[in-house]
C-alpha positions in Angstrom: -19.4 -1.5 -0.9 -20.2 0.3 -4.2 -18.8 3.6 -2.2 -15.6 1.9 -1.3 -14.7 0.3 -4.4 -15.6 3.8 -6.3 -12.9 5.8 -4.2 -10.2 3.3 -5.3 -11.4 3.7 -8.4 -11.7 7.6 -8.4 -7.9 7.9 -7.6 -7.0 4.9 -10.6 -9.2 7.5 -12.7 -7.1 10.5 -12.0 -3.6 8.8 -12.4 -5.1 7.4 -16.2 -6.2 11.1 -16.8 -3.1 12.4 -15.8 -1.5 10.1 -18.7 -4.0 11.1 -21.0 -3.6 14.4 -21.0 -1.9 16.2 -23.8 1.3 18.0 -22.4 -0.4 20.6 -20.5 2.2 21.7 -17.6 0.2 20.1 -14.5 2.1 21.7 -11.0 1.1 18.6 -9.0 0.3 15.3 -10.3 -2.5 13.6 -9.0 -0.8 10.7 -6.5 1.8 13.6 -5.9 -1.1 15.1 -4.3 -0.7 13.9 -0.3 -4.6 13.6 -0.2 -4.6 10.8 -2.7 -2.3 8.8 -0.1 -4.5 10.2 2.6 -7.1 8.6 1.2 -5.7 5.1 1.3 -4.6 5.4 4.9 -7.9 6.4 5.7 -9.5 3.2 4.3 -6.9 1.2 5.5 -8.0 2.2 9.5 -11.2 1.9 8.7 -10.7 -1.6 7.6 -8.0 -1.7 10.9 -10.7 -0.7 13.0 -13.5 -3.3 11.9 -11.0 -6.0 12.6 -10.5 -4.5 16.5 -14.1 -4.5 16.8 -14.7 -8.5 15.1 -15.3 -10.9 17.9 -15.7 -13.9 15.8 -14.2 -15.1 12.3 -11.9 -12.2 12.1 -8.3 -14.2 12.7 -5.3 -15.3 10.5 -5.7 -19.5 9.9 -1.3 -19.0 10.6 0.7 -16.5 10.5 2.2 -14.3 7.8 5.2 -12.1 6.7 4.8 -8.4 6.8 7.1 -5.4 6.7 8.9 -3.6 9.5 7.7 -0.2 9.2 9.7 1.3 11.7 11.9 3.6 9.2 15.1 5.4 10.1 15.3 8.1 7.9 19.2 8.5 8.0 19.2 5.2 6.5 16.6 5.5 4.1 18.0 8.7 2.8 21.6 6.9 2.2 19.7 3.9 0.1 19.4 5.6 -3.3 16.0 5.6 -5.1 15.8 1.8 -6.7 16.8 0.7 -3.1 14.0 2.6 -1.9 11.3 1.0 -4.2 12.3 -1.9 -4.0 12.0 -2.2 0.0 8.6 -0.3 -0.7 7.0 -2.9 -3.9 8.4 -5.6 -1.9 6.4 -4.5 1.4 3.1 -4.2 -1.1 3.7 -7.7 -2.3 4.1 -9.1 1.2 0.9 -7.3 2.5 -1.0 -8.3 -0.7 0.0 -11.9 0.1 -0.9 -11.6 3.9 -4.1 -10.0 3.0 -5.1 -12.8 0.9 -4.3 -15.3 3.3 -6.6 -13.4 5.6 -9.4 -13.3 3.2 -9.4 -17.4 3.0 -9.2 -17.4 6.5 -11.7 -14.8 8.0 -15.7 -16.2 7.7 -16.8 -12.8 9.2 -18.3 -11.7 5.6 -18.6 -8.1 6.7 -14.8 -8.0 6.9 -14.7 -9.2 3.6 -15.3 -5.9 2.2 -12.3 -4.3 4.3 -10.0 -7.0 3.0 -11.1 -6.9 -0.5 -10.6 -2.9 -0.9 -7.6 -3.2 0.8 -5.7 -5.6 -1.7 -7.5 -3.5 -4.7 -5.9 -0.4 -2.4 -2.7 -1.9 -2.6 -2.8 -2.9 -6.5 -3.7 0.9 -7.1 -0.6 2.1 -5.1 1.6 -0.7 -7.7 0.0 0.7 -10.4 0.5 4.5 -9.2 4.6 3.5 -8.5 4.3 2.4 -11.8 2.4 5.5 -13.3 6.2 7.5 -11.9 8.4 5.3 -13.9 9.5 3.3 -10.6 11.1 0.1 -11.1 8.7 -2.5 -11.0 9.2 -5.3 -8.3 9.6 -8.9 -9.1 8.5 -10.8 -6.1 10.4 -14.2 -5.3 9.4 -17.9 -5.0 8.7 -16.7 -1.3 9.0 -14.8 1.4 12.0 -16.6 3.5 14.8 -14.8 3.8 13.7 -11.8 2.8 15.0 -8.6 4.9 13.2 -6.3 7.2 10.1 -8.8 7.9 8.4 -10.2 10.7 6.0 -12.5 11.3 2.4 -12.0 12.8 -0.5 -14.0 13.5 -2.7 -11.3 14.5 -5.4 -10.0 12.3 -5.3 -6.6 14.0 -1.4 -6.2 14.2 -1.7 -6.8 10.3 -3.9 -4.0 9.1 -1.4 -2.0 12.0 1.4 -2.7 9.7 -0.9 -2.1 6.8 -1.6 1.8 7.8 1.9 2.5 9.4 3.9 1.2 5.9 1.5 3.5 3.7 2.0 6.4 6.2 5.8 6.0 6.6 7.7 4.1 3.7 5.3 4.3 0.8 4.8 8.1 1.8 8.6 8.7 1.8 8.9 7.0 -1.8 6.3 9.3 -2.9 8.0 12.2 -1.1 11.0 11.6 -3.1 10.0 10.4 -6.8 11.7 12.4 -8.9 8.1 12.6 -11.1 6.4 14.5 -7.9 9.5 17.0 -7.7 7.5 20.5 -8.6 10.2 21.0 -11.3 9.1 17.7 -13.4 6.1 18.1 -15.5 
């Protein structure tokens, strides 16, 4: 556990280093870096793959809201850039809400670990947005009627959305922040 939650905060590290430091030209900043990202995927199938191999305790009391992470680029390249992180912060605030859910509901303790790095995954990944001047995202009263959800009741479909929305829409937002363009220091 003391492994995981050092990687999350190896990556929080760099971004408040990257702040710190005192207008030195920097080619690449650190979340700019695809690694960083990488590195959050990775965890997240980690966790994905613990929950496919749970037999018992590992399931969703009811079922939750998450993103559609199918993503049609000619349509994400017409929304402009606050469209774009907006559809991306509110995505993170519906998986930090199903992911708590699943933590009250899931008594396999070893999972606990997954879940728990996960939402501190996915608080990183705010605070990185916010780190390149995005928008930040107020969340509403709830999460009817909000577009381009669905609903799931599966554990293991969860952390599926959970890996495919950090390697497809949060990697696109990345992609395009104007902060991660190699001509903005």
């Amino acid at each position: 556990m003391l492994q995981n939650s050092g990687r999350g905060l190896l990556a929080l590290l760099l971004v408040v280093l990257e702040w710190t430091r005192p207008g030195l030209p920097s080619p690449l900043r650190p979340i700019c870096d695809p690694r960083v990202l990488n590195h959050f995927i990775k965890e997240a199938r980690d966790a994905e793959v613990a929950m496919k191999s749970c037999r018992e305790g590992c399931s969703l009391s009811e079922s939750v809201t998450v993103p559609q992470t199918r993503v049609d680029l000619d349509v994400w390249e017409k929304k402009n850039a606050l469209q774009q992180a907006q559809e991306v912060q509110s995505g993170l605030w519906l998986l930090q809400q199903a992911l708590g859910l699943l933590r009250t509901s899931v008594t396999n303790t070893a999972l606990h670990i997954h879940i728990d790095n996960s939402i501190r995954n996915l608080l990183t990944i705010n605070t990185v947005l916010r780190s390149l001047n995005i928008q930040e995202y107020n969340p509403p009263p709830s999460a009817v009627g909000l577009e381009g959800t669905w609903r799931t009741s599966s554990a293991t479909d969860l952390f599926q959305v959970y890996v495919n929305f950090l390697r497809g829409k949060v990697h696109l937002l990345l992609l395009g922040a104007q902060a991660c363009q190699p001509d903005v220091s």
